[in-house]
C-alpha positions as CSV (number, residue, x, y, z in Angstrom):
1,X,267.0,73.5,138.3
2,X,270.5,72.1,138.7
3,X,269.5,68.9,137.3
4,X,267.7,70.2,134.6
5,X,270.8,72.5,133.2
6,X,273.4,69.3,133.7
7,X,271.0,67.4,131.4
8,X,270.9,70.1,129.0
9,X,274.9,70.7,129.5
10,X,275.6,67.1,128.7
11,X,272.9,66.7,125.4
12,X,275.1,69.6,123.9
13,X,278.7,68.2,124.8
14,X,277.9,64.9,123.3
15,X,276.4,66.5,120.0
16,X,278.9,68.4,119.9
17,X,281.9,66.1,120.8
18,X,280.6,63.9,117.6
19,X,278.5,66.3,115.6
20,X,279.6,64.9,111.8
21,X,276.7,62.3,111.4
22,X,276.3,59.7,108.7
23,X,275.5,62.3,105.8
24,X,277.6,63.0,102.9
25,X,279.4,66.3,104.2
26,X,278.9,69.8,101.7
27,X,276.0,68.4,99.9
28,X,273.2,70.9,101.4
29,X,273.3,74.8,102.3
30,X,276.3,76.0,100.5
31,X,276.3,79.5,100.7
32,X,276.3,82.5,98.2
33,X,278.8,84.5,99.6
34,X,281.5,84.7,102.1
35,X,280.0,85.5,105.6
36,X,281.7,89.2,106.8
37,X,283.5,89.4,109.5
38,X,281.8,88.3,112.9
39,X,280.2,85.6,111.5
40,X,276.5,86.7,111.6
41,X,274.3,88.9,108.9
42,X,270.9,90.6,109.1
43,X,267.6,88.6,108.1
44,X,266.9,90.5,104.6
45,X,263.9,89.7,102.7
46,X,264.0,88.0,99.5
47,X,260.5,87.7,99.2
48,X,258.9,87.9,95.8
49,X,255.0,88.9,94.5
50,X,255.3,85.9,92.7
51,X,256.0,83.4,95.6
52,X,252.1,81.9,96.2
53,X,252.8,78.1,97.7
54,X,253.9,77.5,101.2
55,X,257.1,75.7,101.7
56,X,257.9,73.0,103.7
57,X,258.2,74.3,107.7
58,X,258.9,71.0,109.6
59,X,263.3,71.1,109.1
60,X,265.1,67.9,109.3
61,X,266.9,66.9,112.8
62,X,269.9,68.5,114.0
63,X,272.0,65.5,113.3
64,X,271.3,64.9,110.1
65,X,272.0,68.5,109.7
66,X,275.2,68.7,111.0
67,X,276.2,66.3,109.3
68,X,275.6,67.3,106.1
69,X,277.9,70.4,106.3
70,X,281.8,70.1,105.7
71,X,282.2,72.9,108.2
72,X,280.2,75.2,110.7
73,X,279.9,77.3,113.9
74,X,276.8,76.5,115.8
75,X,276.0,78.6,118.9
76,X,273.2,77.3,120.9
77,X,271.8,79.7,124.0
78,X,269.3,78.8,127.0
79,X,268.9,81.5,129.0
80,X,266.0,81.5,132.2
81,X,265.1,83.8,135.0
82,X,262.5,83.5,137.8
83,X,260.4,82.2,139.0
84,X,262.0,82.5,142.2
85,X,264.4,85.9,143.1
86,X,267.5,85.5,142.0
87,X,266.6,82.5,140.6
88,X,268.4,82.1,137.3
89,X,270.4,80.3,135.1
90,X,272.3,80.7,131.3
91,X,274.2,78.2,129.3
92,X,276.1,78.6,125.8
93,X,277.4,76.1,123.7
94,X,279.6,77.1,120.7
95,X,281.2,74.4,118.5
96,X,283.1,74.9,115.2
97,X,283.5,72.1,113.3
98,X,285.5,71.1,110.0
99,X,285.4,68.0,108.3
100,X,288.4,68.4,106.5
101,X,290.4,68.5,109.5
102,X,287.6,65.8,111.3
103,X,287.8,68.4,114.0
104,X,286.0,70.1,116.4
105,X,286.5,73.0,118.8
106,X,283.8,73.3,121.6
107,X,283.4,76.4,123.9
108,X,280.6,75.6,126.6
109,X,280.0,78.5,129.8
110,X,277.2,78.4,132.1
111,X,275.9,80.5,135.0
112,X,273.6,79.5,137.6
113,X,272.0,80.8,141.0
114,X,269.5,78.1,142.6
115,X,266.5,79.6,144.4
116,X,267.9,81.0,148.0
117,X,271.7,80.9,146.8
118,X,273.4,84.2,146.2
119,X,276.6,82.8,144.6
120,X,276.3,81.2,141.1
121,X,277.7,77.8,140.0
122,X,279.9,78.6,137.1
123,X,281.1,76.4,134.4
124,X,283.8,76.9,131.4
125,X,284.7,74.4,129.7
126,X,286.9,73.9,126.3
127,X,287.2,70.9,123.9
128,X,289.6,70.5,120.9
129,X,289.4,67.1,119.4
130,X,291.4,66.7,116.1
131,X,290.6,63.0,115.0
132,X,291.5,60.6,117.6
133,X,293.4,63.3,119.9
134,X,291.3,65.6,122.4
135,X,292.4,68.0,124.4
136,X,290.0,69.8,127.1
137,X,290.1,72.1,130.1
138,X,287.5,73.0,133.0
139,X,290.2,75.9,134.5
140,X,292.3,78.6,133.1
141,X,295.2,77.0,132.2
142,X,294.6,73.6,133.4
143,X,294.5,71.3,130.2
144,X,294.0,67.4,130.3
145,X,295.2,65.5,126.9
146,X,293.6,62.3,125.7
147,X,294.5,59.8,123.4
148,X,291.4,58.3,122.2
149,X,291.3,54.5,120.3
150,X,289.7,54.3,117.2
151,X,286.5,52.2,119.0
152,X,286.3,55.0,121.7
153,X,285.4,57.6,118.3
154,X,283.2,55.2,116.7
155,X,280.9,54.5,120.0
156,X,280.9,58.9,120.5
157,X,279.5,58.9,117.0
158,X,276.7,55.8,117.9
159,X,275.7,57.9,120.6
160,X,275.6,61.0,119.5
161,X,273.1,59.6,116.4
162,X,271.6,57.9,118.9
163,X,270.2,61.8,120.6
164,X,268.5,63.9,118.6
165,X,267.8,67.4,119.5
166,X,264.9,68.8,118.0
167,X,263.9,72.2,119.2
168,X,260.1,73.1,119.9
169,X,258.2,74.1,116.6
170,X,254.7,74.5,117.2
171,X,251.8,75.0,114.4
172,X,254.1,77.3,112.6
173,X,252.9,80.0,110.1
174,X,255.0,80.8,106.8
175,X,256.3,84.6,106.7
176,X,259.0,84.9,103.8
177,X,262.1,84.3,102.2
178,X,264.7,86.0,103.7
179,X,268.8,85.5,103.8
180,X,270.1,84.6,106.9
181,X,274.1,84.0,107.8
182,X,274.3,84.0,104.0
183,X,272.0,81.4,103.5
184,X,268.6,81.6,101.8
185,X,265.9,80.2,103.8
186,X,262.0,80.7,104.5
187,X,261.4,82.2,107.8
188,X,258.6,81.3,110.2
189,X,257.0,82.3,113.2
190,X,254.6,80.0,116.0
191,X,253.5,80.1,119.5
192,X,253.7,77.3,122.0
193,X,250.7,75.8,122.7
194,X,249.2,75.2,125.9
195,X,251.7,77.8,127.8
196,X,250.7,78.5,131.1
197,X,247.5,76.3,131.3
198,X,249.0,74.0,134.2
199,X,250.5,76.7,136.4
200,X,248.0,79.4,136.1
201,X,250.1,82.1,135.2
202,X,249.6,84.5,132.6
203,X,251.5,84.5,129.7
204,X,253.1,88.0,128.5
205,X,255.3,86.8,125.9
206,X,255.2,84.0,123.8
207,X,257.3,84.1,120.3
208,X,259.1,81.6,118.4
209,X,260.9,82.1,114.9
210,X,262.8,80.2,112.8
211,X,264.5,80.2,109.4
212,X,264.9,76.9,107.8
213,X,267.6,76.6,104.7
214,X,266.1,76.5,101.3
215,X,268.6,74.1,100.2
216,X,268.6,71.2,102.7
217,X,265.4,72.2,105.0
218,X,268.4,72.5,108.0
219,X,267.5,75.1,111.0
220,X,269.9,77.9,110.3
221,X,268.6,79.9,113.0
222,X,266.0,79.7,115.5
223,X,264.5,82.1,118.7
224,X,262.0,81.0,121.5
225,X,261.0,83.7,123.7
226,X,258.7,83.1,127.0
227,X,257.0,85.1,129.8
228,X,254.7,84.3,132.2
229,X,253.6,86.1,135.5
230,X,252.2,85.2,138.4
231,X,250.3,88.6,139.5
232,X,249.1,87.4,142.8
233,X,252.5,85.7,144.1
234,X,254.6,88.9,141.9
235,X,256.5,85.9,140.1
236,X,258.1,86.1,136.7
237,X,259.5,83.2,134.9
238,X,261.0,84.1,131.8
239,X,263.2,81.4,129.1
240,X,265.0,82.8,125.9
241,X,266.2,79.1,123.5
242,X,268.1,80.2,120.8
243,X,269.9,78.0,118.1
244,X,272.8,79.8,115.4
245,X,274.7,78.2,112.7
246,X,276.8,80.3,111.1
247,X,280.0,80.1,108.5
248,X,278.3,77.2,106.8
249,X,280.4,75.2,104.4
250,X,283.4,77.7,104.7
251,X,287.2,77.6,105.7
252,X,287.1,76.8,108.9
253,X,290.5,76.3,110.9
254,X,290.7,73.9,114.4
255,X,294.1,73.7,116.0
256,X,295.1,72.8,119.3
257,X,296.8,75.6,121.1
258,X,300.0,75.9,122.8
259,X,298.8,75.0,126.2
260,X,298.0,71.1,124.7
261,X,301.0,71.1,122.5
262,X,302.9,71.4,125.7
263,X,301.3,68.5,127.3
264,X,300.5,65.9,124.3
265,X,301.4,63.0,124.8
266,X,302.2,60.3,122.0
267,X,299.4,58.2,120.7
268,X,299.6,54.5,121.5
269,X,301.6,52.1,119.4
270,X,298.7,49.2,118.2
């Protein structure tokens, strides 16, 4: 498990760390309204008698995505339990990002208990990179500053196009238009196939939903719940994936704070 969840840990830092891709930045997904406070809003249905073709349901890739935004918050969740007790792990990534500043600000915490530990491996971790300049902690109050060269950026960007992230969409089935995080988009739901055909288990839950932006076809959110029980053994594995982008195309405002102010140090003279 520990391998699995350092693997998935270090997909989301480098997307993150270099999450503006080639695209022309505010072209797709600008919204209609300002988001209220808390950056999040209700799915509402939009969903008209009139509305008879079904869109499009495979969305474009994460990177291309991102990158067509000037700004965003992204929150991406894994979240597993079982099938061992005690056995459990959970690990969110949140990343704001403005490319009017070219800046990012990454927030990543994750919590894990291997099978027969009873103390979890934690990790927080903090990233503010404005331009060339990055400043990141792993411990309260413990802040490393980095000057980065110009060909140090360029090669995070090459392999951060390099990855893409696509999250698990499985024969989906169209439900309706609905507004998410101020965004319009077409909602729909799918099932993963072949769930619990190798291991035997039963599946209790499995549900997967997804709204994908009208304008653009960019995942604006996405949910992935899974059960499965092992009746004879009294096992329970159970995984919750979700994906959040919210304040899409709005004022978005990375600075470093205090802490790395305190401890910059002067960027290299060519």
């Amino acid at each position: 498990m520990k391998k699995r969840i350092f693997y998935f840990i270090s997909l989301l830092i480098l997307m993150a760390l270099a999450c503006n891709g080639a695209a022309s930045p505010g072209t797709v997904g600008t919204p209609n309204s300002a988001t209220p406070a808390g950056g999040q809003t209700q799915p509402q249905s939009t969903q008209t008698a009139e509305a008879t073709a079904t869109p499009p349901a495979q969305p474009v890739s994460m990177n291309d995505a991102l990158g067509s935004l000037n700004s965003f918050e992204i929150a991406v969740t894994f979240k597993s339990s079982g099938p061992g007790q005690n056995q459990s792990s959970s690990i969110t990534n949140t990343t704001d990002y403005s490319n009017d500043q070219d800046a990012r600000y990454i927030q990543l915490n994750s919590s894990a208990t291997s099978l027969g530990d009873t103390t979890p491996t934690d990790v927080n971790l903090q990233i503010y990179r404005v331009g060339n300049e990055m400043c990141s902690s792993s411990e309260k109050d413990h802040w490393k500053w980095t000057n980065m060269e110009p060909s140090e950026t360029e090669m995070l960007e090459l392999t951060q196009n390099m990855i893409s992230i696509a999250p698990l969409i499985d024969h989906p089935t169209f439900v309706g238009a609905e507004t998410v995080n101020d965004i319009p988009t077409n909602h729909f739901t799918f099932k993963v196939s072949g769930l619990g055909v190798k291991s035997g288990y039963e599946v209790t839950t499995n549900q997967g939903d997804y709204w994908v932006a009208i304008d653009g076809q960019y995942i604006v959110k996405y949910i992935l719940v899974m059960e499965m029980h092992d009746s004879l053994n009294k096992k329970v594995l159970h995984e919750e994936i979700s994906i959040d982008v919210t304040q899409i195309n709005q004022p978005i405002n990375i600075a470093f704070p205090a802490s790395c102010i305190s401890i910059q140090k002067p960027t290299p003279t060519p």
